[in-house]
N, C-alpha and C positions, 0 to 999 in steps of 0.2 A: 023271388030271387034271393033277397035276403036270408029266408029262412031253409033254403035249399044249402046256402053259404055253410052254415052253422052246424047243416048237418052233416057237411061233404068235411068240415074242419074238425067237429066232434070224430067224424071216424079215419080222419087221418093223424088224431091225438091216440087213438085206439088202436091203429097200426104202426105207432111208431114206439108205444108201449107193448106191444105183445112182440115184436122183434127187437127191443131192449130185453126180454127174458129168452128167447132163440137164440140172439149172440153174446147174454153172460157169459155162459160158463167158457167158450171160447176166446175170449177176451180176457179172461185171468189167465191164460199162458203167458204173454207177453207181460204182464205184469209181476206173474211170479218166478218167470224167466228172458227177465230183461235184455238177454244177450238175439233175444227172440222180437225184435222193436217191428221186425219188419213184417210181420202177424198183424200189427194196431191197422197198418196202411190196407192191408191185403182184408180184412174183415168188416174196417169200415166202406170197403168199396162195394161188399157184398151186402152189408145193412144200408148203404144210398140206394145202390142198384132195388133192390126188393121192397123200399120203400116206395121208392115213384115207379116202378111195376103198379101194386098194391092200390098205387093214386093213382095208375089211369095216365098219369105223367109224361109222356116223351121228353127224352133228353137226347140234348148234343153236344159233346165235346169237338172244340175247334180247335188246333194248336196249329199257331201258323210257322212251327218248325218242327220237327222230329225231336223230342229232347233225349239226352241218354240217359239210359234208366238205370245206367251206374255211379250216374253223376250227383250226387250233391245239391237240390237249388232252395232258397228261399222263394215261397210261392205266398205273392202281395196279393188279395184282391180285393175288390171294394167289397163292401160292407150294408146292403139297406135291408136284408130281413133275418128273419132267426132259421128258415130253412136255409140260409147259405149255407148255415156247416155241412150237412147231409150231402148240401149239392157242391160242396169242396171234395166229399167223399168219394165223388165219383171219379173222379184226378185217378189217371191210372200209374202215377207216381206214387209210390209209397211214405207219407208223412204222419208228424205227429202234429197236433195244433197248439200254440199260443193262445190262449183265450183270459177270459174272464173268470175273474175268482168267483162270481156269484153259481157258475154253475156247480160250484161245489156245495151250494144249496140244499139242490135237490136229492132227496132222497135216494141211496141207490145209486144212481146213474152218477150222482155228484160224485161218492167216491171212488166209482171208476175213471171217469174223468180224469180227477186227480193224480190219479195213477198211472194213467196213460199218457197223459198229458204236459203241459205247462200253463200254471194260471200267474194271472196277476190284479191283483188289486190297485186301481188307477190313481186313487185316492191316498195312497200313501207312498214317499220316496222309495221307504226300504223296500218295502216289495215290488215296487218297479226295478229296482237296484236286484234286487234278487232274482226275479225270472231272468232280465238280461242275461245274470250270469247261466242260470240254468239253461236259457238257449244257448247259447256259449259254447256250453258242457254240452250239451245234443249235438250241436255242428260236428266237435271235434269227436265224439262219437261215431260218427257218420250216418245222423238221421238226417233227414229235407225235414224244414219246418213249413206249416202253412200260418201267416200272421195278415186278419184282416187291420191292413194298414191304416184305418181309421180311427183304429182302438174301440169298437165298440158301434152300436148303430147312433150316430151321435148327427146327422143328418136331418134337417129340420123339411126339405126339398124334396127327397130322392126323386129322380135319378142323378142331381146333385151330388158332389162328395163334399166330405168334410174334411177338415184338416187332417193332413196326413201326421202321426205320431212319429218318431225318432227311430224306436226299436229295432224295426226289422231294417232298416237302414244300416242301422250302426251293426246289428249282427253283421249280416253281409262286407259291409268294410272291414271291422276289425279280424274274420275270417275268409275275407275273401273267396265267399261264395255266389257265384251268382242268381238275383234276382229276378223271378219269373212274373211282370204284373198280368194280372188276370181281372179279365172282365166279367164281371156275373149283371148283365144287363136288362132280365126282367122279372126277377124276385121280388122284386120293390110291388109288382103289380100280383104276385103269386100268394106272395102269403106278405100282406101291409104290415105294417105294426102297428097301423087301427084304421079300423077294425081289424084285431090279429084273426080275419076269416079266407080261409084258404079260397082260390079261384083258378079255375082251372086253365093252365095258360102253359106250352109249351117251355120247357127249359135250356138255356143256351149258357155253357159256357168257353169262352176266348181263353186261352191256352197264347199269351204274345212272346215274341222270341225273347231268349234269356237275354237282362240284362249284365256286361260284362262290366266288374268292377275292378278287375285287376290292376292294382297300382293307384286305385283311389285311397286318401286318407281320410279324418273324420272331417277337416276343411271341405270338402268335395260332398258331403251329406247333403245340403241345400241342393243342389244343383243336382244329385241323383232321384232325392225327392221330388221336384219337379218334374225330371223326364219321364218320371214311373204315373206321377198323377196323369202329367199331359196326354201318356200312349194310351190309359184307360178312359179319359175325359174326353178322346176322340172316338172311341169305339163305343161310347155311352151313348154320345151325339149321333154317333152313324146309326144305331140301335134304336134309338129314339127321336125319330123323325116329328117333328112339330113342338116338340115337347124341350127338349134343350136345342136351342137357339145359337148361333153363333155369335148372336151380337148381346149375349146374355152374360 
């Protein structure tokens, strides 16, 4: 089983590298014509969609409201494996992502990334100080950002969360955009963070109703932060029967 793991994961590293060179060159239009952002949304839905094609994957998008697809939202969701992005990709909302500076790393992909994207380095004020601004500057744009609000797989547990970071909080209030939290509730079991070996397990993401911030100030941050943890920490439990406990 083990060694079937490794091979099913080896050629899902192999199909998500040979569809990073399919959707190059597509992907510099929006970067070398930024007025074009809404291409990053529209292409990365088509490299999610093709990859878990490709892996055999079924997926399901839930939204338990209609959202408007001319609207605006900050989409929160948890955080426990590294195929979440791909599977944020499939969001038939058009966004760009908040992430981590490390994937600026990787060769290639890293600089696209960058260019697509927004990153931040967690370890230093300025650059936390800095991407805020640069989502800021994306809202008042009119892009949707998606920010997993745990800053990172920082999760010792899963399907546990970790503490929720300020960020995408404070966007949403100082912008008054409303807040989409999303459950992504069995990636933790798809692809672990260790063994990083893919398994093959249907995909489900929860799409919950926008939350409305209107008239919140940064006082009101604690108290938004809770509700966004508690709606995902309920659908985690509902999702994960035996496993997170109510009396836990």
């Amino acid at each position: 089983m083990q060694l079937l793991k490794k091979v099913y994961t080896a050629y899902g590293m192999l199909i998500f590298g040979l569809l990073f060179v399919v959707f190059f060159i597509p992907l510099l239009i929006p970067i070398f014509f930024p007025k074009q952002f809404k291409l990053v949304g529209v292409f990365n839905r088509w490299w999610a969609r093709s990859l878990y094609f490709l892996l055999g994957i079924p997926w399901k998008l839930e939204y338990k409201t209609k959202l408007d697809p001319k609207k605006q939202y900050i989409f929160a969701p948890n955080h426990f494996s590294f195929i979440d992005i791909p599977t944020m990709g499939l969001n038939t909302h058009n966004t760009i992502f908040v992430g981590k500076s490390e994937m600026e790393s990787v060769p290639v992909f890293g600089w696209m990334y960058k260019h697509l994207h927004i990153t931040v380095d967690r370890t230093k004020l300025r650059s936390m100080y800095a991407t805020l601004m640069k989502s800021l500057k994306a809202l008042d744009e009119g892009k949707s950002l998606t920010i997993f609000i745990e800053g990172g797989i920082y999760t010792k547990q899963p399907p546990f969360m970790a503490r929720l970071k300020d960020g995408a909080f404070r966007a949403a209030i100082e912008k008054q955009i409303p807040i989409v939290p999303v459950t992504i509730p069995h990636n933790w079991i798809l692809l672990p963070v260790e063994p990083m070996l893919l398994t093959w397990i249907p995909t489900k993401i929860i799409f919950h109703e926008p939350v409305d911030v209107t008239g919140m100030t940064l006082d009101d941050m604690s108290t938004l932060k809770e509700k966004v943890y508690n709606i995902i920490d309920v659908e985690l439990r509902k999702e994960n029967p035996g496993i997170l406990k109510d009396e836990d």
